[in-house]
C-alpha positions in Angstrom: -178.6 -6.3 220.1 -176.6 -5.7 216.8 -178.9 -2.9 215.9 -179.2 -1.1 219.3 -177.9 2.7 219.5 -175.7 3.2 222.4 -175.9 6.2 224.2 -173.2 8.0 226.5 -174.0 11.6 228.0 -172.4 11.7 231.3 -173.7 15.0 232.6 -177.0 16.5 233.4 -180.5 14.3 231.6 -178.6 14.4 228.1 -178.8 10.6 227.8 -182.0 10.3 228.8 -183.3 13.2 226.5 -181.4 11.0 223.3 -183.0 8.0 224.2 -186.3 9.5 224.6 -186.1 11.0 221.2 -184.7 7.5 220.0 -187.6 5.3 221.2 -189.8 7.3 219.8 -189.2 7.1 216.8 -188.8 3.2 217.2 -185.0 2.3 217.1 -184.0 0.5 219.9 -181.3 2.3 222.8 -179.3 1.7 225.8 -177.5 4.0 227.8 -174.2 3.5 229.3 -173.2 5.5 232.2 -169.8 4.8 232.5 -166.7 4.4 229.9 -166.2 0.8 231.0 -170.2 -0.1 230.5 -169.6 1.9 227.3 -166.8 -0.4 226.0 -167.9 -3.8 227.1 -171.9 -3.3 225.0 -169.4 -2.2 222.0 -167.6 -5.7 222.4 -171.3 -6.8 222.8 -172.4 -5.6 219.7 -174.3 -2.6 218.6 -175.2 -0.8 215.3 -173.9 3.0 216.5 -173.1 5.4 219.3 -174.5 8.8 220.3 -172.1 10.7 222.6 -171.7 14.3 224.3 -168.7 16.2 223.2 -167.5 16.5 226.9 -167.4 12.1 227.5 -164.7 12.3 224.9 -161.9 13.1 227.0 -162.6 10.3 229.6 -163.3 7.8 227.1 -160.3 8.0 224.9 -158.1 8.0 228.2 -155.5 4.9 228.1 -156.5 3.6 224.5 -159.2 1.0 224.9 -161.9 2.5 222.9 -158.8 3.4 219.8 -157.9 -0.3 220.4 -161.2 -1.5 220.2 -161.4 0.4 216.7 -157.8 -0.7 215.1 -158.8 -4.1 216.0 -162.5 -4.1 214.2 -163.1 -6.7 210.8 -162.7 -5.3 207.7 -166.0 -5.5 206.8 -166.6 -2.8 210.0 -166.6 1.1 210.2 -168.2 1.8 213.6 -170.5 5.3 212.6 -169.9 7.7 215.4 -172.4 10.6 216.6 -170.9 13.6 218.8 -173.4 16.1 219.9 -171.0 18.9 220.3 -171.2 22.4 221.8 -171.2 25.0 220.3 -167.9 27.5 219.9 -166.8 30.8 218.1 -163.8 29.9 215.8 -162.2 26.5 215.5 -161.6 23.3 217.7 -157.9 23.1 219.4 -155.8 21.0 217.9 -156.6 18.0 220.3 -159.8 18.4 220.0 -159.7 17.8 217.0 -157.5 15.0 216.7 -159.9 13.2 219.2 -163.1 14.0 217.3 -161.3 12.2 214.1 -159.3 9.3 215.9 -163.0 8.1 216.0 -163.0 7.9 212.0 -166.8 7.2 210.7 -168.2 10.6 212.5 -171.2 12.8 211.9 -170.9 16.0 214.5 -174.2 17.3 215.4 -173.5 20.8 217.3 -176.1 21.4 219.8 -178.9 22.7 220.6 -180.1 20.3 217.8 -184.1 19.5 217.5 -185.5 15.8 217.9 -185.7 15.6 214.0 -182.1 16.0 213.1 -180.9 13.4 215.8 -183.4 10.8 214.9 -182.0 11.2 211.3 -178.7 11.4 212.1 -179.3 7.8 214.2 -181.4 6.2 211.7 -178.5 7.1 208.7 -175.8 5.3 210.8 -178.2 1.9 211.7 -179.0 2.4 208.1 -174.8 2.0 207.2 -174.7 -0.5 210.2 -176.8 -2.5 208.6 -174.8 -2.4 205.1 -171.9 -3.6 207.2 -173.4 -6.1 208.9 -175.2 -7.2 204.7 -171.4 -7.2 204.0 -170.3 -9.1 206.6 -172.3 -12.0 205.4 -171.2 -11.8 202.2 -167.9 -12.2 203.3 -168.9 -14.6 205.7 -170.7 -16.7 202.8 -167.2 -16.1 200.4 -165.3 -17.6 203.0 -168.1 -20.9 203.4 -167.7 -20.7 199.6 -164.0 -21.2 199.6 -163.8 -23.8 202.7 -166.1 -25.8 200.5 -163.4 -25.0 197.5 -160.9 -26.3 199.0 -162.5 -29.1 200.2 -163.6 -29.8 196.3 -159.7 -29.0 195.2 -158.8 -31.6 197.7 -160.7 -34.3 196.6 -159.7 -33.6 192.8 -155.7 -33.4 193.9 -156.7 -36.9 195.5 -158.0 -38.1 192.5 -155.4 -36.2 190.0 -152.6 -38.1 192.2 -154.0 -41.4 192.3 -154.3 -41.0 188.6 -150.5 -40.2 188.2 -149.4 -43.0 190.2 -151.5 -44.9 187.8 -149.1 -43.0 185.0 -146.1 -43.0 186.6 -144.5 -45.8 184.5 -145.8 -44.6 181.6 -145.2 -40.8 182.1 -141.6 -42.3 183.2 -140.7 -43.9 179.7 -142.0 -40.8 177.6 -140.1 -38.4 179.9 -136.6 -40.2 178.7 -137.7 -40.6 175.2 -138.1 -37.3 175.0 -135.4 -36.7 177.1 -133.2 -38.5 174.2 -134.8 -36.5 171.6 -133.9 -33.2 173.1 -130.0 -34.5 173.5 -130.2 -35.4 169.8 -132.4 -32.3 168.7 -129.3 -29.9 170.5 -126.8 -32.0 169.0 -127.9 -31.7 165.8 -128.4 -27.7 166.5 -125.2 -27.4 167.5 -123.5 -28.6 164.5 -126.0 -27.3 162.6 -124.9 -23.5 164.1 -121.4 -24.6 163.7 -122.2 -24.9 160.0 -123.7 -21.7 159.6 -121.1 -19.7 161.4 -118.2 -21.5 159.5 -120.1 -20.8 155.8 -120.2 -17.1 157.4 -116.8 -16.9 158.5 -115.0 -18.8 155.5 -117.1 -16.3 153.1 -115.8 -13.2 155.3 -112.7 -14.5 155.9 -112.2 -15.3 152.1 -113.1 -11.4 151.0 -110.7 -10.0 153.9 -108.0 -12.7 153.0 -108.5 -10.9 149.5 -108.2 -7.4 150.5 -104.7 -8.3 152.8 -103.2 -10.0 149.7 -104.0 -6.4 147.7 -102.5 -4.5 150.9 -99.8 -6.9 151.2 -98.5 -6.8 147.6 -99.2 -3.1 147.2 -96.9 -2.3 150.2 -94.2 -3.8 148.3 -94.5 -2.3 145.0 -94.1 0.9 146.9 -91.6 -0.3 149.0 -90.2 -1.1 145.4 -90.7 2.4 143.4 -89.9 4.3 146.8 -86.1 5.7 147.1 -87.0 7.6 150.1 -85.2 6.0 152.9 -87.9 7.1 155.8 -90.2 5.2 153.4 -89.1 1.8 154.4 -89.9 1.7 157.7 -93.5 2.8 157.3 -93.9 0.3 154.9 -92.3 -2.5 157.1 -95.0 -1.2 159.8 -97.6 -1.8 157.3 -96.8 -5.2 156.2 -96.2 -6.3 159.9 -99.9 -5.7 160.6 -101.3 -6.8 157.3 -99.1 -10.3 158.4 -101.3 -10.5 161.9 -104.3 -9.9 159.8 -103.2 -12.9 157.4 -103.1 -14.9 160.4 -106.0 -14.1 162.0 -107.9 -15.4 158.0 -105.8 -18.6 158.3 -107.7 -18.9 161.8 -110.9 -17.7 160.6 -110.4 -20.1 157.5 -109.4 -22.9 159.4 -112.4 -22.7 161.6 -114.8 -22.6 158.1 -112.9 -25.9 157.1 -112.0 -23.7 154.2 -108.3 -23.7 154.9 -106.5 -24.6 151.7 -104.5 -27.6 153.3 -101.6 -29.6 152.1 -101.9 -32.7 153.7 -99.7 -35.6 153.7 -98.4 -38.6 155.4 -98.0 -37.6 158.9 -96.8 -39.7 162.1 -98.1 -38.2 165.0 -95.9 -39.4 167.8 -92.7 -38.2 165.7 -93.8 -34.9 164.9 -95.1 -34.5 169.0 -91.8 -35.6 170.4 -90.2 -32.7 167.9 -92.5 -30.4 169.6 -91.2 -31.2 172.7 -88.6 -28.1 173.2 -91.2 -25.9 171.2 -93.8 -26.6 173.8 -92.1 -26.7 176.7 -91.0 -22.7 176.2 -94.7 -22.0 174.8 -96.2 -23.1 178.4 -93.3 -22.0 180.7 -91.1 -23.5 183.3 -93.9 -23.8 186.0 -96.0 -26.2 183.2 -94.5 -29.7 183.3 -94.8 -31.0 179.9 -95.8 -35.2 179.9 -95.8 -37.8 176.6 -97.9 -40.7 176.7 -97.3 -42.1 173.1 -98.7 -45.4 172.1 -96.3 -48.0 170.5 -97.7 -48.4 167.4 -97.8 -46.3 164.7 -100.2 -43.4 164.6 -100.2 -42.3 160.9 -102.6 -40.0 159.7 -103.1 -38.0 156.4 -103.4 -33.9 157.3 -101.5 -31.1 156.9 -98.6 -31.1 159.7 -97.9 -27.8 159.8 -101.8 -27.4 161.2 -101.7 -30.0 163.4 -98.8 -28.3 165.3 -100.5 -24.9 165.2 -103.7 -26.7 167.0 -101.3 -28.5 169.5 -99.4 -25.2 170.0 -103.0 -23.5 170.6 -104.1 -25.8 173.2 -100.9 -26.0 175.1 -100.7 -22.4 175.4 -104.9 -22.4 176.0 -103.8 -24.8 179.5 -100.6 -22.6 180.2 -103.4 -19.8 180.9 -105.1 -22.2 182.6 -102.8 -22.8 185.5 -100.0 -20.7 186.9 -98.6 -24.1 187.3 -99.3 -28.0 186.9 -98.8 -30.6 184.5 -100.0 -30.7 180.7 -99.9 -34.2 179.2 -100.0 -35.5 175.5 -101.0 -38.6 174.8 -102.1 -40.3 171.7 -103.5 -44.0 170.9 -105.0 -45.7 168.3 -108.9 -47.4 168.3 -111.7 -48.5 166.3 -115.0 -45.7 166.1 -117.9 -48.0 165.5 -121.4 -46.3 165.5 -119.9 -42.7 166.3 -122.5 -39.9 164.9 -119.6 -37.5 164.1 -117.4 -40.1 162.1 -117.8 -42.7 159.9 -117.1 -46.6 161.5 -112.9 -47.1 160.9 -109.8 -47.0 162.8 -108.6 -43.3 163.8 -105.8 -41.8 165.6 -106.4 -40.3 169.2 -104.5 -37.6 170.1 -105.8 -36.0 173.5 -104.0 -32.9 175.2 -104.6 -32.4 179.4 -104.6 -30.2 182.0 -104.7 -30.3 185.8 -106.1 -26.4 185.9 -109.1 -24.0 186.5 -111.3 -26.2 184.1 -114.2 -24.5 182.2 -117.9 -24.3 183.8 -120.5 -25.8 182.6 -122.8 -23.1 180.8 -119.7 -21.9 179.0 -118.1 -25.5 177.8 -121.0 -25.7 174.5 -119.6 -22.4 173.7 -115.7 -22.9 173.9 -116.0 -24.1 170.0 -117.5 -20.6 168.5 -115.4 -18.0 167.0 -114.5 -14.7 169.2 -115.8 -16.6 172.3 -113.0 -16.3 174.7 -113.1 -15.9 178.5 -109.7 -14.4 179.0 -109.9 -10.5 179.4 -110.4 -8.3 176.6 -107.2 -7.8 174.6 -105.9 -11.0 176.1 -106.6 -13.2 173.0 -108.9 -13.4 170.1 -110.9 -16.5 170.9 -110.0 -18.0 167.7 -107.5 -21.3 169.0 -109.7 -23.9 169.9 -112.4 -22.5 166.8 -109.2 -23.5 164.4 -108.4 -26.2 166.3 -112.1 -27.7 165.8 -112.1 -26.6 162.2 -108.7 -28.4 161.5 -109.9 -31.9 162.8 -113.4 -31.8 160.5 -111.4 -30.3 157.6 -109.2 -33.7 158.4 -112.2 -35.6 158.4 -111.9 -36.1 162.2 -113.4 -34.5 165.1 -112.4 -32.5 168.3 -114.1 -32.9 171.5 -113.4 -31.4 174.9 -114.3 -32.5 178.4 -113.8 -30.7 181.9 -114.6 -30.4 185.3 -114.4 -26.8 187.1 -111.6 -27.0 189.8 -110.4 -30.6 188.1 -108.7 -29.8 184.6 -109.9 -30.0 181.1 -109.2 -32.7 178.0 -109.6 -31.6 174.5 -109.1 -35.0 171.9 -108.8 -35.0 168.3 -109.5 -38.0 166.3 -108.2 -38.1 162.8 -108.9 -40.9 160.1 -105.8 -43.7 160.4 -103.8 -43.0 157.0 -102.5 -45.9 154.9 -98.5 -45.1 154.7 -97.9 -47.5 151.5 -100.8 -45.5 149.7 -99.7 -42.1 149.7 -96.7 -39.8 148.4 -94.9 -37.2 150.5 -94.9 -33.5 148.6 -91.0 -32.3 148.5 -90.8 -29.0 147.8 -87.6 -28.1 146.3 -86.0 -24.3 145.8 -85.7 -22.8 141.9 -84.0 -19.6 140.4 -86.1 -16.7 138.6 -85.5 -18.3 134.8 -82.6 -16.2 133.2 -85.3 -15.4 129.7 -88.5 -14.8 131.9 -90.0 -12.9 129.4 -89.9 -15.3 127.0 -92.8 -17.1 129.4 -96.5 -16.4 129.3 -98.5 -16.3 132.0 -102.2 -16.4 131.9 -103.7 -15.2 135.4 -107.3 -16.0 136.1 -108.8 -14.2 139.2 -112.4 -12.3 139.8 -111.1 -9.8 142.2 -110.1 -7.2 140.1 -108.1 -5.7 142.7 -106.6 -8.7 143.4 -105.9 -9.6 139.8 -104.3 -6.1 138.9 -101.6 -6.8 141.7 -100.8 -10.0 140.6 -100.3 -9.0 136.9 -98.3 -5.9 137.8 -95.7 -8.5 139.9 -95.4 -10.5 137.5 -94.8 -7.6 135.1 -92.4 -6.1 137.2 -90.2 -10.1 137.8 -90.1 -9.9 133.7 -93.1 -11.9 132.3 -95.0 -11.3 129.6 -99.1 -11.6 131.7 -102.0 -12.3 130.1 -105.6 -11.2 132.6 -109.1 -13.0 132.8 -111.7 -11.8 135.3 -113.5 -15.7 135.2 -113.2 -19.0 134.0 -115.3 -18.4 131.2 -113.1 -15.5 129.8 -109.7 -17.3 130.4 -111.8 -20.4 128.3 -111.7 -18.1 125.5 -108.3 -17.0 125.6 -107.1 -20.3 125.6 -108.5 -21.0 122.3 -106.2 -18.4 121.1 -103.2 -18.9 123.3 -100.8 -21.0 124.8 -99.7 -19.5 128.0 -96.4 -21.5 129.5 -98.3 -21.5 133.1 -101.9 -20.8 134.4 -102.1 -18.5 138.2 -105.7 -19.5 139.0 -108.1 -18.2 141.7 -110.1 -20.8 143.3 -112.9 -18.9 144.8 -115.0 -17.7 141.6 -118.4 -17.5 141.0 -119.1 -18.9 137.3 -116.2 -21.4 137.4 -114.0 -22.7 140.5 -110.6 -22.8 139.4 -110.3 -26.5 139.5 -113.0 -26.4 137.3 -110.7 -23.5 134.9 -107.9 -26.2 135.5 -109.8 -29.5 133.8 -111.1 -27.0 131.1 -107.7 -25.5 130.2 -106.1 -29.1 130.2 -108.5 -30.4 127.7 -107.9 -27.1 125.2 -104.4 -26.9 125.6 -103.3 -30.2 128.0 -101.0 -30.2 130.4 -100.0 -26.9 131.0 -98.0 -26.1 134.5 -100.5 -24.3 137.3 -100.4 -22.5 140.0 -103.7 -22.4 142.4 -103.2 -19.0 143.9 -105.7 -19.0 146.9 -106.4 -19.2 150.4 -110.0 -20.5 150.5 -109.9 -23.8 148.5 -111.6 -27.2 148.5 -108.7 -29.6 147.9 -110.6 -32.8 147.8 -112.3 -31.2 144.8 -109.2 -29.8 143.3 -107.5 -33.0 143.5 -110.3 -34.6 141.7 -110.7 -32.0 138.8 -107.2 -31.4 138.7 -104.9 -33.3 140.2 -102.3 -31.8 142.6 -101.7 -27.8 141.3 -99.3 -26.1 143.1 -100.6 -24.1 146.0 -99.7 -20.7 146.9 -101.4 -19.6 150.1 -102.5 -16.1 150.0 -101.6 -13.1 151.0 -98.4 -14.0 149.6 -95.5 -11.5 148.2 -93.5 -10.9 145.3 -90.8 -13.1 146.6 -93.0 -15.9 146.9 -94.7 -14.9 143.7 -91.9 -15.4 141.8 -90.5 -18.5 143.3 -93.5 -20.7 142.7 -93.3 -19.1 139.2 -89.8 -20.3 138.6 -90.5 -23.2 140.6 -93.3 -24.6 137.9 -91.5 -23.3 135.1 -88.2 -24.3 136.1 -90.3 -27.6 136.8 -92.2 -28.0 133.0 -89.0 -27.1 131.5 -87.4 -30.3 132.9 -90.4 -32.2 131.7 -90.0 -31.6 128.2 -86.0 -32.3 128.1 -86.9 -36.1 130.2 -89.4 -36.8 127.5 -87.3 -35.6 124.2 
């Protein structure tokens, strides 16, 4: 039935000429007489059709046969043969659409001869019966992938009764490596924390450098100038040359490369002399809370640091909440198998908000330099980097906590200090000497612009200067000289200048120095050299000279105590 050639010539013996013609030449035929018979042997099945021209109309009347076609497989293209008549010029439009609606078409225009139909018929059984070859390939794809599926279910069976058999196992190996991962991005973290601050301290050291030449330079002209208009460019310059020098000291203090002056510190005291400070810093909407412990909370750190850091992060929780309460509390405990600090007794301080919080992808980040979530001009992203590099550089550690919506806690925990085993630094204030030129100064600094500066101050207060461009060179001027004070860089690639300090005390002993330098290790100063005299840098001539006088005024007292 599949392979019969149906047949629909309404008029005159047409259909019964075609399936003459067709049964001779041995492929099977039916003719349908009406549309409807027409349509239900197509449902039936067949392997063609062979219509007049002039059935058309009738047939594609209300749809069925077009529905019949939209609806077949997709392994099917029904062939089509229209006998057509004959016509002088071309098919109306409707016509035409009618004749292609039926898609797979071959239009034979009559009168046609027995030959050319029978081909015409045999050519569309012959691409029926590709369709049909088709179809059962598709049909035996689709009894392929039953069978499949059936396969796949049988191994998900067995792959799941196999991980229930693993489950414990798989279980215990998940949160070992679980634990491994925590460990493997703690130990990234500090280890990018350690690259970024080697970066910053060596940038930061080179621009602090370059200020200090700006810095100094401004007021030499600010010195030879007598032009009146002069002074407030130059007061314009030094202003932002100043912000620079602070944004260093940040960028320092993040690198632990700070040059600190620590000393005995008691935390609660200096907190409740903040009070005032911080209650103006954070605003009258910002209620300002201490929670001090009773005992004492002594520590060994630079003070003026510690306030900066408090400072930061109360003003860091001001922008945090238009209005709320910001709480300081300290305590002291006992760290025992802590991977960021050794085992021993520290001092807690902790500082609290109840505002926005921070989320979650952005809290590993709040740590790294220039990472700021506040809009652009708004800040520099440098407080709680300085803050984090002020508690290692203690040998403590900050942490921070928060909860979006909630509030956020950063803590610092600094070593516990020994009171009884530690001297307080008093500065005290000294005059220029009256005879400064009869003092030497040797000045040993790599930075030749840097160096220059410094020698041309000193020049300019009244001393007789001295230059070296390394340790190695001041080495050999030593064997020749006796300066009455050493200005030493710290920072210097042959020699560090507590090395240049050791070396010069064992040539010429225990000559007065001054470590001139904002990028200094002071644990390694102290041990090579004891406890210089620090001048931060950028500094001025002002300060220049006073540590000068300071040291000298200082030696001089020396030597009338010991004659």
């Amino acid at each position: 039935m599949e392979l019969r050639v149906l047949i629909h010539a309404p008029r005159g013996r047409d259909g019964a000429v075609v399936h003459g013609v067709l049964t001779h030449q041995g492929i099977e035929a039916h003719v349908c007489t009406t549309e409807d018979e027409l349509l239900h042997c197509l449902q039936e099945g067949a392997a063609a059709v062979i219509l007049t021209e002039e059935a058309l109309p009738d047939l594609m009347a209300g749809d069925r046969l077009l529905h019949w076609l939209n609806n077949q497989p997709p392994w099917s293209d029904f062939p089509f043969v229209v006998l057509a008549t004959k016509r002088e010029g071309r098919r109306p439009q409707k016509d035409f659409r009618s004749l292609h609606s039926l898609g797979n078409l071959v239009l034979l225009e009559r009168p046609l001869n027995a030959e050319t139909l029978a081909s015409a018929a045999e050519s569309a059984v012959r691409a029926r019966r590709r369709q049909y070859a088709a179809r059962e390939h598709l049909e035996e794809l689709k009894r392929t992938r039953t069978e499949l599926e059936r396969l796949n279910g049988e191994l998900e069976d067995r792959i799941l009764r196999r991980t229930r058999e693993l489950a414990s196992a798989n279980d215990r190996l998940m949160k070992e490596i679980n634990e491994r991962e925590r460990a493997q991005a703690a130990l990234t973290q500090v280890q990018k924390m350690e690259a970024i601050g080697r970066l910053t301290g060596g940038i930061a050291h080179d621009f602090n450098n370059l200020l200090h030449v700006v810095n100094m330079n401004l007021e030499l002209v600010s010195l030879y100038a007598k032009e009146e208009k002069v002074k407030p460019v130059v007061d314009r310059a030094k202003s932002a040359a100043r912000r620079g020098a602070r944004l260093t000291n940040q960028l320092l203090s993040f690198a632990r490369s700070q040059s600190l002056m620590p000393k005995v510190t008691r935390v609660n005291q200096l907190i409740l002399g903040m009070k005032d400070l911080l209650e103006i810093s954070v605003g009258s909407g910002v209620e300002v809370e201490m929670d001090l412990c009773e005992e004492e909370a002594t520590v060994l750190l630079d003070p003026g640091q510690l306030e900066m850091a408090v400072l930061n992060l109360a003003v860091n929780s001001k922008d945090a909440m238009s209005e709320g309460k910001l709480k300081i509390s300290t305590g002291t405990r006992y760290i025992d198998g802590d991977r960021d600090v050794p085992d021993g007794d520290y001092v807690l301080l902790s500082v609290s908000d109840n505002g926005s919080g921070i989320p979650a992808n952005v809290l590993p980040k709040v740590f790294d330099p220039f990472f700021t979530t506040k809009p652009v001009g708004s800040g520099t992203g440098l407080g709680l980097s300085q803050v984090y590099g002020f508690a290692r550089q203690s040998g403590g550690i900050a942490r921070i906590r928060s909860v979006e919506g909630e509030g956020t806690t950063v803590e610092m925990l600094f070593p516990q200090a020994d009171e009884d085993g530690v001297d307080e630094v008093v500065a005290r204030e000294t005059a220029v000497p009256a005879m400064a030129g009869a003092c030497h100064i040797l000045v040993v600094e790599d930075d030749p612009d840097v160096r220059r500066v410094i020698v041309e101050c000193l020049s300019l207060i009244g001393y007789k200067v001295t230059e070296a461009a390394n340790g190695a060179e001041a080495l050999v001027q030593l064997r020749t000289i006796k300066p009455d004070l050493l200005v030493v860089d710290y920072a210097m690639p042959d020699m560090t200048g507590a090395e240049v300090i050791s070396e010069a005390r064992k040539l010429v002993g225990d000559v007065p120095v001054i470590l001139a330098t904002g990028y200094a290790d002071m644990a390694a100063v102290e041990r090579l050299a004891g406890k210089p005299r620090l001048l931060r840098k950028p500094f001025d001539i002002a300060q220049l000279g006073d540590a000068v006088s300071a040291m000298l005024e200082s030696a001089k007292d020396r030597d009338k105590a010991e004659v």
